[in-house]
Structure formats: C-alpha cells, structure tokens
C-alpha positions as protocol buffer text, in pm:
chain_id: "A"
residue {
  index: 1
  type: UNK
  ca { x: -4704 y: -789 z: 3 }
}
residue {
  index: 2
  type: UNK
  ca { x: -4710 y: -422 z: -152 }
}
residue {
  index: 3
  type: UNK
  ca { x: -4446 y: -347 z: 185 }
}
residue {
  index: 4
  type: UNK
  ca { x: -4239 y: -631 z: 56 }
}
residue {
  index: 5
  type: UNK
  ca { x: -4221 y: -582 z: -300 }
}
residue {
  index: 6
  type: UNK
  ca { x: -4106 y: -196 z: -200 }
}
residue {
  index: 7
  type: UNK
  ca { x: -3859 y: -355 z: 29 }
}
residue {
  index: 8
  type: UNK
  ca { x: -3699 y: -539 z: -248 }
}
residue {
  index: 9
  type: UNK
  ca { x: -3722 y: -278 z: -448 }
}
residue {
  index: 10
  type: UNK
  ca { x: -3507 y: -60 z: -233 }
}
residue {
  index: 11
  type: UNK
  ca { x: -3216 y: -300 z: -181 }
}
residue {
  index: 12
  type: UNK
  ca { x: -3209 y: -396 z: -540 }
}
residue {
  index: 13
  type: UNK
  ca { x: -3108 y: -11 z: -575 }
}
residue {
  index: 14
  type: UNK
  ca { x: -2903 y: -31 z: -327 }
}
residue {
  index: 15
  type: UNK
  ca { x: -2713 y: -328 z: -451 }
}
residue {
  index: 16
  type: UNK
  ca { x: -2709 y: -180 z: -774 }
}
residue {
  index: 17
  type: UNK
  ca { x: -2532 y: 176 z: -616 }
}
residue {
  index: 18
  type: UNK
  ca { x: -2275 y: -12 z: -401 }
}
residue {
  index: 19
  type: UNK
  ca { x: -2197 y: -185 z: -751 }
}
residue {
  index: 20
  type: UNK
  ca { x: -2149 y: 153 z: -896 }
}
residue {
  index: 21
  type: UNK
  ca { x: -1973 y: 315 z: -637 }
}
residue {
  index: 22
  type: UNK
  ca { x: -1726 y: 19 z: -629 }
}
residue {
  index: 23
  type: UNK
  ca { x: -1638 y: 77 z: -996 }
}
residue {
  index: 24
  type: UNK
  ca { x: -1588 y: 471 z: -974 }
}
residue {
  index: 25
  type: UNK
  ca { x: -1355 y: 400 z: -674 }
}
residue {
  index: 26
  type: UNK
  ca { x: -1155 y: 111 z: -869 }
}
residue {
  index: 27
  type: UNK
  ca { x: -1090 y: 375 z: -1167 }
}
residue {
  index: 28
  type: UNK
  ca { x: -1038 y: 659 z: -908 }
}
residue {
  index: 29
  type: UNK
  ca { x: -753 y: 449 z: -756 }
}
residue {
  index: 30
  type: UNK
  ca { x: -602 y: 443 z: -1065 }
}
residue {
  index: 31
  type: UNK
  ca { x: -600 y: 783 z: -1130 }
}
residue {
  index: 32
  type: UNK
  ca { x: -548 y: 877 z: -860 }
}
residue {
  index: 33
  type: UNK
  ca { x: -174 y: 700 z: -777 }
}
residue {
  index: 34
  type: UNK
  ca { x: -56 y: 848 z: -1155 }
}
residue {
  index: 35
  type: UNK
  ca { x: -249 y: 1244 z: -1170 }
}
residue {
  index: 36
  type: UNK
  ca { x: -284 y: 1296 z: -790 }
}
residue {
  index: 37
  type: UNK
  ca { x: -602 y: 1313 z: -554 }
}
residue {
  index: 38
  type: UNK
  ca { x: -597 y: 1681 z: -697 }
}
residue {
  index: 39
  type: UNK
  ca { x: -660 y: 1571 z: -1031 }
}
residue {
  index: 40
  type: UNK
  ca { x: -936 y: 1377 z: -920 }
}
residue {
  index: 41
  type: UNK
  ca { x: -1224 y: 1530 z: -1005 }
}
residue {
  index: 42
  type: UNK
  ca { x: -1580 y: 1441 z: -1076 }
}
residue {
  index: 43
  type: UNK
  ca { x: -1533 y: 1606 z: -1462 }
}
residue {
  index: 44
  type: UNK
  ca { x: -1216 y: 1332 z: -1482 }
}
residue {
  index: 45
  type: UNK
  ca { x: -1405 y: 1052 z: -1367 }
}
residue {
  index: 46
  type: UNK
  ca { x: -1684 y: 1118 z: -1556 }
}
residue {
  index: 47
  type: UNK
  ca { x: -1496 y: 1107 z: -1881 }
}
residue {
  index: 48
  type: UNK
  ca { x: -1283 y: 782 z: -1794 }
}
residue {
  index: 49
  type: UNK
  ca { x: -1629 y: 599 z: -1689 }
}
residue {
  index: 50
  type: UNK
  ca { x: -1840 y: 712 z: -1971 }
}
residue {
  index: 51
  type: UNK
  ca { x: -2066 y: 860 z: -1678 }
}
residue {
  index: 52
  type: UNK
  ca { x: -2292 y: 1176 z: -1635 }
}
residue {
  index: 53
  type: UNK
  ca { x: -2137 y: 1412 z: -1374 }
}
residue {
  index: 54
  type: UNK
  ca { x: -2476 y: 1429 z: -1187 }
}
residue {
  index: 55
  type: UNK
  ca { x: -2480 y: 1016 z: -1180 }
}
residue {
  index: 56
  type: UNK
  ca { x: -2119 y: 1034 z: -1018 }
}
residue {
  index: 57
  type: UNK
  ca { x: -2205 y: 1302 z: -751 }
}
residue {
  index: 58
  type: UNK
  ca { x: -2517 y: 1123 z: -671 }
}
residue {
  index: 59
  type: UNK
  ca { x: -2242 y: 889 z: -519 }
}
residue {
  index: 60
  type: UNK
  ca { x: -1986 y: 1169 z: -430 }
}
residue {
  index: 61
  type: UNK
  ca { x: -2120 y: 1527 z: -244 }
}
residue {
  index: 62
  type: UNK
  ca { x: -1798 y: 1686 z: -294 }
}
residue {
  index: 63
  type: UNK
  ca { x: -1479 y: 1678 z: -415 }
}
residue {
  index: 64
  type: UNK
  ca { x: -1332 y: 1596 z: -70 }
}
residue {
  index: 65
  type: UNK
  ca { x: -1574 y: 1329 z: -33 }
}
residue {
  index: 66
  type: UNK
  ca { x: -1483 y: 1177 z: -346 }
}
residue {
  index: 67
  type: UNK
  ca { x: -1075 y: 1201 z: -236 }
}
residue {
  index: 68
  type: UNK
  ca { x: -1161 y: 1074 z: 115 }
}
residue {
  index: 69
  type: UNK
  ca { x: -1332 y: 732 z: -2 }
}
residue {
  index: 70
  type: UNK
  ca { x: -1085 y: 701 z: -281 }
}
residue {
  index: 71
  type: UNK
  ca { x: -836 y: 700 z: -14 }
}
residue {
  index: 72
  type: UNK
  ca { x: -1054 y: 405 z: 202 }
}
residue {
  index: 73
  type: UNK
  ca { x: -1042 y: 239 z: -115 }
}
residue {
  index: 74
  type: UNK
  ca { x: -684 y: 249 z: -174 }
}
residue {
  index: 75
  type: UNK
  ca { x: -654 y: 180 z: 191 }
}
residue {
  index: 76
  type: UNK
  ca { x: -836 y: -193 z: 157 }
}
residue {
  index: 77
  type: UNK
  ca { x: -648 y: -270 z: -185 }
}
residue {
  index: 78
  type: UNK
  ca { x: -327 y: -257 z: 9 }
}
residue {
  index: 79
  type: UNK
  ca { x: -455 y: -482 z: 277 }
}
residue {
  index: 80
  type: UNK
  ca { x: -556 y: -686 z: 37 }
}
residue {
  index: 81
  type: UNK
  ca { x: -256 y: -727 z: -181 }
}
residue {
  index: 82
  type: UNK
  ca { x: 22 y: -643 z: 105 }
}
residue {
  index: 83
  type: UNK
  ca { x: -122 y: -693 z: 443 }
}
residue {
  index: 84
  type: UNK
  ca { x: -344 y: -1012 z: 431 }
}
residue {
  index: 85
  type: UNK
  ca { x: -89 y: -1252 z: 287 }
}
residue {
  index: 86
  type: UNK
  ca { x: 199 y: -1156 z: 508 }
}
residue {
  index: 87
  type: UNK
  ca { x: 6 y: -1323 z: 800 }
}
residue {
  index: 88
  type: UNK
  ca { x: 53 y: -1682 z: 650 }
}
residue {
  index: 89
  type: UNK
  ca { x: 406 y: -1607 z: 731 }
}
residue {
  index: 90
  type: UNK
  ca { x: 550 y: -1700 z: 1086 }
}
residue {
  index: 91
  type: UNK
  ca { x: 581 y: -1381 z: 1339 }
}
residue {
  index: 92
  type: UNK
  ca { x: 880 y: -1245 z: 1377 }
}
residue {
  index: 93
  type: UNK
  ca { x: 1176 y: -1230 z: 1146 }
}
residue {
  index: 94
  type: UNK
  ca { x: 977 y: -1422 z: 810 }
}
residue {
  index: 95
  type: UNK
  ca { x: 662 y: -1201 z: 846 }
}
residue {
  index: 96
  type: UNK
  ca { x: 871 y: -919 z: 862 }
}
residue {
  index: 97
  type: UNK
  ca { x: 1117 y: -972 z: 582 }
}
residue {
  index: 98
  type: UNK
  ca { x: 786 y: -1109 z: 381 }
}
residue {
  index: 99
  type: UNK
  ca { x: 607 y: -749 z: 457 }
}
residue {
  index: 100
  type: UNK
  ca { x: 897 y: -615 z: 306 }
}
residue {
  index: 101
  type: UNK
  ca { x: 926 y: -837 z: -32 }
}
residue {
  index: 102
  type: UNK
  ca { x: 546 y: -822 z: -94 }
}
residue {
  index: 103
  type: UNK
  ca { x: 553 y: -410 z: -83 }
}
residue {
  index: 104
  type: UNK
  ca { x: 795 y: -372 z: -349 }
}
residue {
  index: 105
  type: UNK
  ca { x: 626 y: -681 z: -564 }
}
residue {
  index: 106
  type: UNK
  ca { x: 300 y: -472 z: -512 }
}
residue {
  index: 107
  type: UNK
  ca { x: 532 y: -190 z: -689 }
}
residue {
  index: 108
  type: UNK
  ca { x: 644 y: -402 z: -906 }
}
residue {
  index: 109
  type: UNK
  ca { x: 292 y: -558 z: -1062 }
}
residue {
  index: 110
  type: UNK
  ca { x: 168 y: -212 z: -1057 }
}
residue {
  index: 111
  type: UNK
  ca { x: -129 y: -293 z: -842 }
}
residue {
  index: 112
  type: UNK
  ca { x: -210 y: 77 z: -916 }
}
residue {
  index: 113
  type: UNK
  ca { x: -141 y: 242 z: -1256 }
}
residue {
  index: 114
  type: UNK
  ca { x: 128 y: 505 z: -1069 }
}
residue {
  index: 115
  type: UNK
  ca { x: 297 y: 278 z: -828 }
}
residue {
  index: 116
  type: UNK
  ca { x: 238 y: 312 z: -486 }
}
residue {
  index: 117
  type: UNK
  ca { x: -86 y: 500 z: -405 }
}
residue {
  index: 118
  type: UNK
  ca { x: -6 y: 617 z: -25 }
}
residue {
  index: 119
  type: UNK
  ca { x: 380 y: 733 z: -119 }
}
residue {
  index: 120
  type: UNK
  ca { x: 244 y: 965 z: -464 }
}
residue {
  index: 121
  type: UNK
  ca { x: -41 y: 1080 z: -182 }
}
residue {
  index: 122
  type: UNK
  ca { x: 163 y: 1146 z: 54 }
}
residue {
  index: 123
  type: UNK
  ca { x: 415 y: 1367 z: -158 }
}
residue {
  index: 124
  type: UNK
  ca { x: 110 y: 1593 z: -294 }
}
residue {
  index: 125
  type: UNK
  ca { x: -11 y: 1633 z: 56 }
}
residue {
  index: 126
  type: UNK
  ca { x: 211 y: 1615 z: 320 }
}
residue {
  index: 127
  type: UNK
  ca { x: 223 y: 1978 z: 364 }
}
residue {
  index: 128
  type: UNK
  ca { x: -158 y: 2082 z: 303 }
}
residue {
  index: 129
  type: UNK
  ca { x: -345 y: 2075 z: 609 }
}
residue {
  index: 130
  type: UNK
  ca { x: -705 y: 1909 z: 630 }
}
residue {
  index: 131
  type: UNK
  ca { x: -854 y: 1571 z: 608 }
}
residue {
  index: 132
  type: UNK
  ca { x: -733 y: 1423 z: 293 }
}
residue {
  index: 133
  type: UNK
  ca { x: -391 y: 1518 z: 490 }
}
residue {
  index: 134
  type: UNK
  ca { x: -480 y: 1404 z: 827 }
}
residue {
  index: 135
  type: UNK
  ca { x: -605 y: 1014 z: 686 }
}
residue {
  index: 136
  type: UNK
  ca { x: -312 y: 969 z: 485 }
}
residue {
  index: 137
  type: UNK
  ca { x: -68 y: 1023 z: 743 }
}
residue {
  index: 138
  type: UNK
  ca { x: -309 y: 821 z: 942 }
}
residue {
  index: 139
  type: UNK
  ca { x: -249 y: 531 z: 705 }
}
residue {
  index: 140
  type: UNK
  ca { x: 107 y: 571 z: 663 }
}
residue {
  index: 141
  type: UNK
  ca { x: 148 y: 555 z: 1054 }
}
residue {
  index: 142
  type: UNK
  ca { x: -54 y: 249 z: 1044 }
}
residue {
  index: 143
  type: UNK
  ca { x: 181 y: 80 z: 777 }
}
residue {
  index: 144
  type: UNK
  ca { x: 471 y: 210 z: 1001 }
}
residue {
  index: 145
  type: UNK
  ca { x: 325 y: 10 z: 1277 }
}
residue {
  index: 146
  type: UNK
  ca { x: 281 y: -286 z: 1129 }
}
residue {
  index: 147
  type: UNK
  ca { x: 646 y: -279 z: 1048 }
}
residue {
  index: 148
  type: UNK
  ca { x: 747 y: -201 z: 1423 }
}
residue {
  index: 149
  type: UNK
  ca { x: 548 y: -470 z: 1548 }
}
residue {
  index: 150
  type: UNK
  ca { x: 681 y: -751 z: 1312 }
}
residue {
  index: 151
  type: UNK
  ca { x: 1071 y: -628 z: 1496 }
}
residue {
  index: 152
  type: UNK
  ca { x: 910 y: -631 z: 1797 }
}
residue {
  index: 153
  type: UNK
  ca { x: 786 y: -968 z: 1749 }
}
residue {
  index: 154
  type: UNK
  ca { x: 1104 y: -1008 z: 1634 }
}
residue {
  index: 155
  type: UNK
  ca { x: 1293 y: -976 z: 1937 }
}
residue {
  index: 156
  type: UNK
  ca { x: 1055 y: -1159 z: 2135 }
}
residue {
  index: 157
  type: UNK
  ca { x: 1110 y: -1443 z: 1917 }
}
residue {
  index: 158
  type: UNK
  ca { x: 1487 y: -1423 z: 1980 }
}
residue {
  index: 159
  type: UNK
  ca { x: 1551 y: -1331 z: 1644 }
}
residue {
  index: 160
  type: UNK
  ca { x: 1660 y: -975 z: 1652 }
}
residue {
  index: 161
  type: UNK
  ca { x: 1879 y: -856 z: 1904 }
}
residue {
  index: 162
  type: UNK
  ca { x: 1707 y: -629 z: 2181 }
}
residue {
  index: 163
  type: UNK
  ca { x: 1922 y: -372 z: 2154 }
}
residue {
  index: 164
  type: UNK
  ca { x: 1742 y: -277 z: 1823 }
}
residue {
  index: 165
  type: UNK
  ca { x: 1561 y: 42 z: 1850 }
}
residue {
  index: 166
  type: UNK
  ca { x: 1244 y: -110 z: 1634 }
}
residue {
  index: 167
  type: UNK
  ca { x: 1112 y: 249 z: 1550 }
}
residue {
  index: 168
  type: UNK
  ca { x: 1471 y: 294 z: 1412 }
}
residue {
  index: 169
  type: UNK
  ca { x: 1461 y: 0 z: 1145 }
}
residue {
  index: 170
  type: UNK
  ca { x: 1091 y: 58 z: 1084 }
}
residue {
  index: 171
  type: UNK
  ca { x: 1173 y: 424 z: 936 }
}
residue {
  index: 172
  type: UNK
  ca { x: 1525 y: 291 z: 772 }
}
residue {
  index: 173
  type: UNK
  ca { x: 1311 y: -12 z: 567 }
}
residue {
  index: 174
  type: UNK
  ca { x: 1043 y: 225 z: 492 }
}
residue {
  index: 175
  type: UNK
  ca { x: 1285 y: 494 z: 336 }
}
residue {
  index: 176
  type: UNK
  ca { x: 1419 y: 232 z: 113 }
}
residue {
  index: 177
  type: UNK
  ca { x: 1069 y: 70 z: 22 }
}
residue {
  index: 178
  type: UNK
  ca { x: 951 y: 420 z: -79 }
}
residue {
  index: 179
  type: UNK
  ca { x: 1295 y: 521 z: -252 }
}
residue {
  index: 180
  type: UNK
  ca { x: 1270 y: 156 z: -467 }
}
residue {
  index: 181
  type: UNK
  ca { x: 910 y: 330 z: -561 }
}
residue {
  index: 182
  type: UNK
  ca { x: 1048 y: 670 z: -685 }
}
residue {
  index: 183
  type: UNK
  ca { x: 1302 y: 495 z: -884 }
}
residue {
  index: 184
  type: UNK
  ca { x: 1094 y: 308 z: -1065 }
}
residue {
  index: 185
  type: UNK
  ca { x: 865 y: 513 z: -1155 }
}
residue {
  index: 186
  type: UNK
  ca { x: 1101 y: 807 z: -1209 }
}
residue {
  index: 187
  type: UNK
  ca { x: 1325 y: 555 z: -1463 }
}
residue {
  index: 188
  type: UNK
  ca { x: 1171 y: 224 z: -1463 }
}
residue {
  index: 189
  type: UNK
  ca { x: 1481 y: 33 z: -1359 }
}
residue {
  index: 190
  type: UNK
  ca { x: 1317 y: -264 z: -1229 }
}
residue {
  index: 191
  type: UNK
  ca { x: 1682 y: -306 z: -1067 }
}
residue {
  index: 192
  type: UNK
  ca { x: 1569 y: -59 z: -813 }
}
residue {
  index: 193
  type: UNK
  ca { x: 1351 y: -380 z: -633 }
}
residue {
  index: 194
  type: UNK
  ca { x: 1667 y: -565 z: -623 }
}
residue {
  index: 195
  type: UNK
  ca { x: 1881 y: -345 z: -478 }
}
residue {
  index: 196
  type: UNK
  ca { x: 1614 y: -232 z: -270 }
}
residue {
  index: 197
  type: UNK
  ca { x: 1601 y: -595 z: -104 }
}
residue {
  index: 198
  type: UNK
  ca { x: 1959 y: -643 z: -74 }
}
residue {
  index: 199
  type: UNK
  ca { x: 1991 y: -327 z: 149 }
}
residue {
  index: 200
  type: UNK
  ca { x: 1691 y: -429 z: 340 }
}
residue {
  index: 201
  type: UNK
  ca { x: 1833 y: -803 z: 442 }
}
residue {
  index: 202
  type: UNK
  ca { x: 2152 y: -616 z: 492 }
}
residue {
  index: 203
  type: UNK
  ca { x: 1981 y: -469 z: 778 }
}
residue {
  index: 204
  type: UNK
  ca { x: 1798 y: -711 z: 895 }
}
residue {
  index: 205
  type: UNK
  ca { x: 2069 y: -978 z: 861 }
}
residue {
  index: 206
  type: UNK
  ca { x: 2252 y: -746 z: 1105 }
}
residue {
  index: 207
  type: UNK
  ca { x: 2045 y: -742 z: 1359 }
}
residue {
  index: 208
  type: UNK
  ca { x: 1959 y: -1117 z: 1342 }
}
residue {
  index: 209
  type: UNK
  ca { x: 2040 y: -1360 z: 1628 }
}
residue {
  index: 210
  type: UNK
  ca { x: 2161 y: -1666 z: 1476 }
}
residue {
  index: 211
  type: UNK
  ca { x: 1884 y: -1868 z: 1458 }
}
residue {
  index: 212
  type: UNK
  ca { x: 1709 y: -1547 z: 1329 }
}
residue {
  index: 213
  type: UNK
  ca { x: 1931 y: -1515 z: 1073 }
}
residue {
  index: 214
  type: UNK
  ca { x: 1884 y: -1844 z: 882 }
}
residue {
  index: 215
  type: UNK
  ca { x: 1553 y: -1765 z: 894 }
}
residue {
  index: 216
  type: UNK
  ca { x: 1618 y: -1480 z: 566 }
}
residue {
  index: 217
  type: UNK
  ca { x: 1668 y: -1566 z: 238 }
}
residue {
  index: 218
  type: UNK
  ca { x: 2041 y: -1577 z: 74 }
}
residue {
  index: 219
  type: UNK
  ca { x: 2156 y: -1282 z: -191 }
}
residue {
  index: 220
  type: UNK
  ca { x: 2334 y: -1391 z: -471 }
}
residue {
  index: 221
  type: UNK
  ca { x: 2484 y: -1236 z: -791 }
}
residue {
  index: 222
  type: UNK
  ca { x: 2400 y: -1340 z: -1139 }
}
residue {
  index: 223
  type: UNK
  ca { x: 2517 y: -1233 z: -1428 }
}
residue {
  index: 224
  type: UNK
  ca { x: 2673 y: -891 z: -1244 }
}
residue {
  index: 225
  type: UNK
  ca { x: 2375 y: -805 z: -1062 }
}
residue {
  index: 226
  type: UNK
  ca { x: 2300 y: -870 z: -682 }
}
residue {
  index: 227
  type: UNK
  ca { x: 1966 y: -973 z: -607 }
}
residue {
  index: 228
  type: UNK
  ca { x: 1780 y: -1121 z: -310 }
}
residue {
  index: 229
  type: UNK
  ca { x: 1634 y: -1467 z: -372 }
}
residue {
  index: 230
  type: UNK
  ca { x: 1265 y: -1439 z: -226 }
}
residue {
  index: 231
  type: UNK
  ca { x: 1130 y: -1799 z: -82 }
}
C-alpha cells in the first residue's frame, strides 16, 4: 500500500514535469525562430515564463541541452502542422505540390513568432560546428527528402517526366520556399507566398506528363496580381 501510494506519488511528479517541460519548450520555440537559439538562454526563458532559473534548469542541464530539445520540439511542430496533413493527399504530383502550399501557409499563419524555425536556425548556424549544427542540418536533409521522394513518386506515377533529376527540383522548390520566408519577414509582403507558388507550379507544371499536369491547380490574375489558386 505504502509502495503504491509512493508509486503514484512519483508519476504524479512526473506528469506534472513533462507538463512543465512542454510549456518552456512551446515559449522556447517562439523565441527561438525570432532572437535565435543563441539568444536562448535559461535567464530569457525565465523572464518570459515568470519562472526561477533553478526551476528551468532542473529541466535543462545546459544551455546546449536546452537548444537541442528546443530544436526536437520545433522538429514535431513542423510534422505536425506541415508533414502530417500532406499524407491525406494522393502520392505523387498532389502530395507534392500540397507539401509545397502547406510550407509557405505554415509561414504565412506564423506557426512560430519569427517565421520558419529551421530556415532562421539554419542561417545562425550553418557555419558553427557542433551538435546544435549537426541536428539542424540533420532536419533540413530530412525535409529535403521528403521533397525528393514525393518527385520520385512522382515519376513512378507517370506524372513527372523521368528525365527529371529529383534532387535537382527538390533544391530549386526549397530555395524558393525559404526565399518566400526571408521576404516576408524581411518586408512583410504577404505577396512573396504568391509569387512564391506561381514559380513553384511553373516548375512543376513543366515537368508534368499530361495527366500529371491536370493534376495542379490553375494560376490566375486578379486585380494585377498573379496568384496560385490552392484546392
């Protein structure tokens, strides 16, 4: 009974922990994608949560620590928002044109407070060696993948032509999504999504077989801007 009750005990602070944790990480996002992993310390945090510093490195042994399960955090908001509801989509040709449109709507809504978490983390450290380094460029090569794959699928599908190099389109659609990002947050022309789409079903529309290419959404103009109409 006494082993029980102690049992209990012990998860209840455990529940209550994870609970914690998952709220420092939700705000560290945040700050994260707008002030940098390097402004993410547990002084800053402490602040925005109201917390004690020695509560929040209870959680966090270091300041690497702290950047390394912010990025894991980031990491399953992106599956989440991005990832997860491109697979209702049919492989090939409308996954990947729906991979594309959801990115730059997750831009867009601001999912996180500086606009895309991975491309502001991979600017600060793409030339600093070390783990925070190592997992983002991890991620980012994951995210690359999944593009590659969707062509690839693509062409099996007989809606690309084969002759597309699918590493090729993967890096040309991913320098546009993360050139849509800078835009908009650099000016906050929300015209950068737009053209940002048009250029992408340019390329893909390209590429497309015939029956591939009915498969993409038309681009019209209205009122003397071009935009892609999303399904």
């Amino acid at each position: 009974m006494r082993s029980d009750a102690k049992g209990e005990a012990a998860d209840a602070r455990q529940t209550v922990g994870g609970r914690t944790r998952q709220a420092i990480l939700e705000v560290a996002v945040n700050v994260a994608s707008a002030e940098g992993l390097e402004g993410l310390t547990i002084g800053r945090l402490a602040t925005e949560l109201s917390m004690s510093k020695s509560g929040l490195f209870a959680h966090f042994g270091s300041k690497e620590e702290l950047q390394l399960a912010t990025i894991e955090a980031a990491r399953s908001i992106f599956i989440r928002e991005v990832i997860s509801p491109t697979l209702k989509a049919e492989r090939g040709l409308p996954r990947l044109w729906k991979l594309c449109d959801i990115w730059l709507e997750y831009v867009r809504s601001e999912v996180f407070r500086g606009g895309c978490f991975f491309s502001a983390a991979a600017a600060e450290f793409d030339s600093r060696p070390g783990p925070v380094r190592d997992r983002i460029a991890e991620i980012m090569k994951e995210w690359l993948d999944t593009l590659r794959h969707s062509i690839i699928e693509a062409q099996q599908s007989g809606q690309f032509d084969e002759d597309v190099d699918p590493a090729q389109l993967a890096f040309e659609l991913n320098a546009l999504e993360m050139g849509a990002n800078w835009v908009y947050q650099l000016y906050g022309d929300q015209q950068a999504f737009s053209r940002a789409r048009v250029a992408m079903l340019d390329r893909l529309r390209r590429h497309s077989t015939g029956s591939g290419s009915s498969l993409l959404p038309a681009v019209t103009k209205k009122r003397g801007r071009v935009r892609a109409k999303t399904r």
